[in-house]
C-alpha positions in Angstrom: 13.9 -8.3 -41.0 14.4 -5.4 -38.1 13.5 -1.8 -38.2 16.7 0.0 -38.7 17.0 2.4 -35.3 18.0 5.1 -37.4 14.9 5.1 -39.6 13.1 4.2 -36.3 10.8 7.4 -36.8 10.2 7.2 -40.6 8.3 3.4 -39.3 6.5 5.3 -36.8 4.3 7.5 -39.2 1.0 9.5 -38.7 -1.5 9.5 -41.1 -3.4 12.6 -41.7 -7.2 11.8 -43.8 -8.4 14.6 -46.4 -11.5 14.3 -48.4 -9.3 13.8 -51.7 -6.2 12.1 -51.0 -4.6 10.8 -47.4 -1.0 12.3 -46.1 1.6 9.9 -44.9 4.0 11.8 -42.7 7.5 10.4 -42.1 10.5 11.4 -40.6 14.0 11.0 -41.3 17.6 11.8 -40.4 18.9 14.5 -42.3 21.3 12.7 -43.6 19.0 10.4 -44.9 19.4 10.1 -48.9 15.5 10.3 -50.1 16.8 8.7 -53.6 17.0 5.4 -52.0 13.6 5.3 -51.3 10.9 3.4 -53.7 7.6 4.7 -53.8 5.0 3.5 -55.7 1.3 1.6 -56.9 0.9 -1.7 -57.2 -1.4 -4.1 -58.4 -3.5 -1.8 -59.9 -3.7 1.0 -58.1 -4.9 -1.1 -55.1 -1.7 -1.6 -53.2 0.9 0.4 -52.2 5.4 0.1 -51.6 7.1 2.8 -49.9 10.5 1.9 -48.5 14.2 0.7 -49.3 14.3 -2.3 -51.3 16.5 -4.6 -48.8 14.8 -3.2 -45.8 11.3 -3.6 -43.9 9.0 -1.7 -45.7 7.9 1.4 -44.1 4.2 1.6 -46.0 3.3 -1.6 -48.0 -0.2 -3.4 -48.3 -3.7 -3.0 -49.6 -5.2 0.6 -49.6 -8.2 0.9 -47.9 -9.5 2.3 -51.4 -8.5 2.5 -54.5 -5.6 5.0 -55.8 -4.7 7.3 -58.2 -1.3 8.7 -57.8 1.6 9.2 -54.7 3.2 12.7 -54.6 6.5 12.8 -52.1 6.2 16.4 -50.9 8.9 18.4 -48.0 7.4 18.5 -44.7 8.3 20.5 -41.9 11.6 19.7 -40.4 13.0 16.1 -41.7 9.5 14.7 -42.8 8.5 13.5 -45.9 4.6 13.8 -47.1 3.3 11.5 -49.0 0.0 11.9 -50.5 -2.0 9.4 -52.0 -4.6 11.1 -54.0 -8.0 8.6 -53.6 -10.0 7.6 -56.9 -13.4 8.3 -55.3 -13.6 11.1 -52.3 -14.0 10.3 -49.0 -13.5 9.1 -45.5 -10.5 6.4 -45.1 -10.4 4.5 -41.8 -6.6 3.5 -42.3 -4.2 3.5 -45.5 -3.5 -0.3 -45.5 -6.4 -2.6 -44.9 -4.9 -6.0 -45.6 -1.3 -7.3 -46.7 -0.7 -7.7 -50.2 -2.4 -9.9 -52.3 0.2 -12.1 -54.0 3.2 -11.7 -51.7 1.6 -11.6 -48.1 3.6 -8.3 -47.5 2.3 -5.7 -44.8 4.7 -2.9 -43.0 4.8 -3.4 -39.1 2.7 -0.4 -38.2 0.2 -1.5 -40.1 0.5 -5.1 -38.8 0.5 -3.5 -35.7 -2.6 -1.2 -36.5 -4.7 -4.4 -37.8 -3.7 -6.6 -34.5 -5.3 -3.5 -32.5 -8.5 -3.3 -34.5 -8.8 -7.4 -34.0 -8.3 -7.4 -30.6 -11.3 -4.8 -30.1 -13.1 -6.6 -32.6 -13.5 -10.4 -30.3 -13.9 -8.3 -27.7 -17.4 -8.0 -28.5 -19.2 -9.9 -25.6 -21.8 -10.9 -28.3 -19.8 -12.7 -30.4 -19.5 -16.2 -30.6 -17.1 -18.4 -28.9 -15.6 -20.0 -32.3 -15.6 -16.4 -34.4 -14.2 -14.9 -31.2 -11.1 -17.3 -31.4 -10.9 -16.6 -35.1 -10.5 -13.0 -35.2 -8.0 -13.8 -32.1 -5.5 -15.5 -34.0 -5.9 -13.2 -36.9 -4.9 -10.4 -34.8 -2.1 -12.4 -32.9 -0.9 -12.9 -36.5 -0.6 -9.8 -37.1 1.1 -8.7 -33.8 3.6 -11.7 -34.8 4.3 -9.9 -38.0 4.8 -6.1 -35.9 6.8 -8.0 -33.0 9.4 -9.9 -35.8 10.1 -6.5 -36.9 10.6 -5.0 -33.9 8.7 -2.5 -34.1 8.3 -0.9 -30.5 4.6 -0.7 -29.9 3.8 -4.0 -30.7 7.2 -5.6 -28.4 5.7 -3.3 -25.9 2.3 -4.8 -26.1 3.4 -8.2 -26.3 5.8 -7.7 -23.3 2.3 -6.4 -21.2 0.7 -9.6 -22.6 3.3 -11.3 -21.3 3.1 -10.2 -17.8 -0.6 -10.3 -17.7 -0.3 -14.3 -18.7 -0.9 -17.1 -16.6 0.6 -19.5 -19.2 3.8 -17.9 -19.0 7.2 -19.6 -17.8 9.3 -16.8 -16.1 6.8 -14.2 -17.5 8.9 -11.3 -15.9 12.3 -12.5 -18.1 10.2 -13.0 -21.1 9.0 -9.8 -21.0 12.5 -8.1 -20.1 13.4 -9.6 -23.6 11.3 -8.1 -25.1 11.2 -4.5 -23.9 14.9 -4.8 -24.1 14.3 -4.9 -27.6 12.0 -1.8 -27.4 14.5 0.4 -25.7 16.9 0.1 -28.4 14.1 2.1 -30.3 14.0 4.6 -27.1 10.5 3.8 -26.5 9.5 5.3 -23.1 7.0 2.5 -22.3 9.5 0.3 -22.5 11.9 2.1 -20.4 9.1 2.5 -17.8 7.9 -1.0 -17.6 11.4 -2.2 -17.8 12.5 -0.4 -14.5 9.0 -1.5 -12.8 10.3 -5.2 -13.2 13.6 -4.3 -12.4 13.0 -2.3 -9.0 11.0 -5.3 -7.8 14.6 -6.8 -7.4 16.6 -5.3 -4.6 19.5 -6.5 -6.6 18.6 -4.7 -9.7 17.1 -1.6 -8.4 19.9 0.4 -9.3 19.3 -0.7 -12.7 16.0 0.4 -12.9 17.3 4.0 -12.4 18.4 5.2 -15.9 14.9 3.6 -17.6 12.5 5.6 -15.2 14.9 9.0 -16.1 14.8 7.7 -19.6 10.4 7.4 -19.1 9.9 10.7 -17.6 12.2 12.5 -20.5 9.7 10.3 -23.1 7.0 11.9 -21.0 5.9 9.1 -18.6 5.5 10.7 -15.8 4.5 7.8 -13.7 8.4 7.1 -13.1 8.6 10.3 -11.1 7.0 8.6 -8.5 8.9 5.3 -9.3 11.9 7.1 -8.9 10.6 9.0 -5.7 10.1 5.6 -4.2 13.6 4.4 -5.0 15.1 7.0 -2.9 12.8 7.6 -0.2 13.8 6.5 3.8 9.9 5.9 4.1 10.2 3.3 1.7 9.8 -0.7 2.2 11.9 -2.5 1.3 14.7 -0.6 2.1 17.1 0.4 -0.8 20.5 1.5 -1.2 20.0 4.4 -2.9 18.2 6.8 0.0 18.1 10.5 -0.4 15.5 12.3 1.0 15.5 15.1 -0.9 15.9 13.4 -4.1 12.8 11.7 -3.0 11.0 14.5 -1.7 11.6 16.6 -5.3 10.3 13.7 -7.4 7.5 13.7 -5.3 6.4 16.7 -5.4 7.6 17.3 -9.6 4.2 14.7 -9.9 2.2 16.5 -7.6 3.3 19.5 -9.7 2.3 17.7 -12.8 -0.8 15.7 -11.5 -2.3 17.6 -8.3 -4.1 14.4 -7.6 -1.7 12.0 -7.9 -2.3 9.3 -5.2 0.5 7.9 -4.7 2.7 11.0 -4.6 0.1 12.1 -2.3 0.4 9.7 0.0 4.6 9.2 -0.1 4.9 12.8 0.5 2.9 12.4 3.4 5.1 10.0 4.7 8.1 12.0 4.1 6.5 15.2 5.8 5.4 13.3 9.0 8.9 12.3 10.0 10.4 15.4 8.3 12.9 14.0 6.0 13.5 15.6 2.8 11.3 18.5 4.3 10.3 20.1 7.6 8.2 18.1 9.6 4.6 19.1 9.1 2.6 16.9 11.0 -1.2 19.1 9.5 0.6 18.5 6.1 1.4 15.0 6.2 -2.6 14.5 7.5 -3.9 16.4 4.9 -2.2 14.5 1.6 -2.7 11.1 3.4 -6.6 12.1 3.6 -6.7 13.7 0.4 -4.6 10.7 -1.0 -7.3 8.0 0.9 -10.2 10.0 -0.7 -8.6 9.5 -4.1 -7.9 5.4 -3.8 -9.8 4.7 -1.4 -7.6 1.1 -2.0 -4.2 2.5 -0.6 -2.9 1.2 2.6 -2.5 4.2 5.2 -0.1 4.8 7.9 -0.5 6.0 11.6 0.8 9.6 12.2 2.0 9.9 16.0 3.0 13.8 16.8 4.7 13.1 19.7 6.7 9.9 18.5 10.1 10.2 17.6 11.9 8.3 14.1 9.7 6.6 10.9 6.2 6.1 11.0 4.8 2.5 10.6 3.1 1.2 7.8 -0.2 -0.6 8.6 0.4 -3.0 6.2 4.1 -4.5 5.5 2.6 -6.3 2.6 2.0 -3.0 0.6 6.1 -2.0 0.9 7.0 -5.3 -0.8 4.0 -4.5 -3.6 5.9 -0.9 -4.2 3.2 1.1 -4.5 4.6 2.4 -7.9 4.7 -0.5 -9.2 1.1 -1.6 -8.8 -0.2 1.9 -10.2 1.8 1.2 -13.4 0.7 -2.4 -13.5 -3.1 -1.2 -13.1 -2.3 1.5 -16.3 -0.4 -0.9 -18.0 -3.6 -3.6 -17.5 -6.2 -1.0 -19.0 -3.9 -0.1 -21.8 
């Protein structure tokens, strides 16, 4: 069953740990009627329901400890609290440990949670090979369960999996599926790894446009640059959608951002050595493609001839086709 998008935030809860009892904080539209919701203790005291009946459950598993009570209390704005007051005090690592006990039922952050905690877990180099693969499928079981609910983390995740995968048919498509599914929940990630695939395709760059806007209003500011790069002359490939100055502001919005942004560095020094977008500033354009080299060492440089009229010249044609946005994001996206 899918996460409603209009309850999309009420799935997407924060926990907040006291000594005494633990805070689940929700959200919901204001129009949302609060008597619909069923909240309360099951199997004694040990596992917990909080959601509509015929929906995806928003909180539902095993506590990490024993309980004693929920209150539902206002919070500020449209969120809900509720408090689970603990039988003994202390610490809790998580509210939901496991899925329940007779029905196999677990909400899809927490699914998503546990997958996390797994994954870390047979990462341990000194693990064995056999326990390793156990506690892999345990927590691709639980991603399963996050991912079949939709919930947008986990599509997001599995998408990056996806493209990261050598056993993959098609992996871009697959992912694309995927993170199509996540931007219905207006999940920035999505939106920014979404354009990244699509701006490798000349024929769906002007596609990709909307998702990096839609990434840098979630707060992803990579897609400045992305989008810098879609409209900037210097660019390789060449695009349809050149404006200089377009380029030149998204540019420089990242350097305003991130002062040591790379790859904003470096296209801005491109821009200001021809003089498109800006006035030609030959000391300038030297002095972000050395600061940009000294950053990433790794970034392919260009030759800056003062006297030469038109575009500079790439060393390297190779890195226009890579998009240089595109491989930052896909080195984030790999140590995510």
């Amino acid at each position: 069953m899918f996460i409603d998008p209009a309850l999309i935030n009420a799935y997407l809860w924060l926990p907040d740990d006291h000594e005494e009892y633990i805070d689940v904080i929700c959200e919901f539209p204001k129009e949302f009627k609060q008597d619909q919701l069923l909240t309360e203790l099951q199997n004694n005291d040990q596992e917990i329901y909080i959601g509509i009946q015929t929906m995806t459950p928003i909180v539902c598993g095993c506590l990490y400890d024993v309980a004693t009570k929920i209150e539902k209390l206002p919070g500020e704005e449209n969120t809900t609290i509720f408090r689970i007051h603990k039988k003994t005090k202390g610490n809790w690592d998580m509210v939901i440990k496991a899925p329940t006990e007779e029905l196999s039922i677990i909400d899809p952050r927490s699914a998503f949670t546990l997958s996390q905690l797994f994954l870390n877990t047979q990462a341990d180099p000194d693990l064995p090979d056999e326990k390793k693969a156990e506690i892999m499928n345990v927590a691709l079981g639980y991603l399963k369960i996050a991912v079949a609910c939709r919930y947008p983390d986990a599509l997001v995740f599995a998408a990056q999996m996806t493209l990261n995968s050598n056993d993959v048919e098609n992996p871009q498509e697959q992912a694309a599926i995927l993170l199509n599914m996540a931007v219905a929940y207006g999940n920035p990630h999505a939106h920014f790894i979404l354009g990244l695939i699509l701006s490798q395709n000349p024929q769906t760059v002007g596609d990709s446009i909307p998702h990096f806007e839609a990434a840098v209003e979630g707060g992803i500011v990579d897609a400045l640059n992305a989008l810098g790069e879609i409209y900037s002359p210097e660019q390789l490939p060449k695009y349809d959608h050149e404006d200089a100055d377009k380029a030149f502001g998204y540019f420089q919005k990242m350097l305003d951002i991130s002062p040591d942004y790379s790859y904003a560095l470096m296209n801005l020094a491109k821009l200001y050595a021809v003089g498109k977008g800006c006035e030609k500033d030959i000391k300038k354009a030297k002095e972000y493609r050395d600061k940009a080299l000294s950053l990433n060492p790794e970034l392919e440089t260009f030759e800056i001839k003062e006297e030469s009229e038109g575009s500079w010249h790439i060393a390297a044609a190779a890195t226009a086709v890579a998009a240089a946005a595109g491989i930052a994001a896909m080195n984030i996206m790999k140590k995510k």
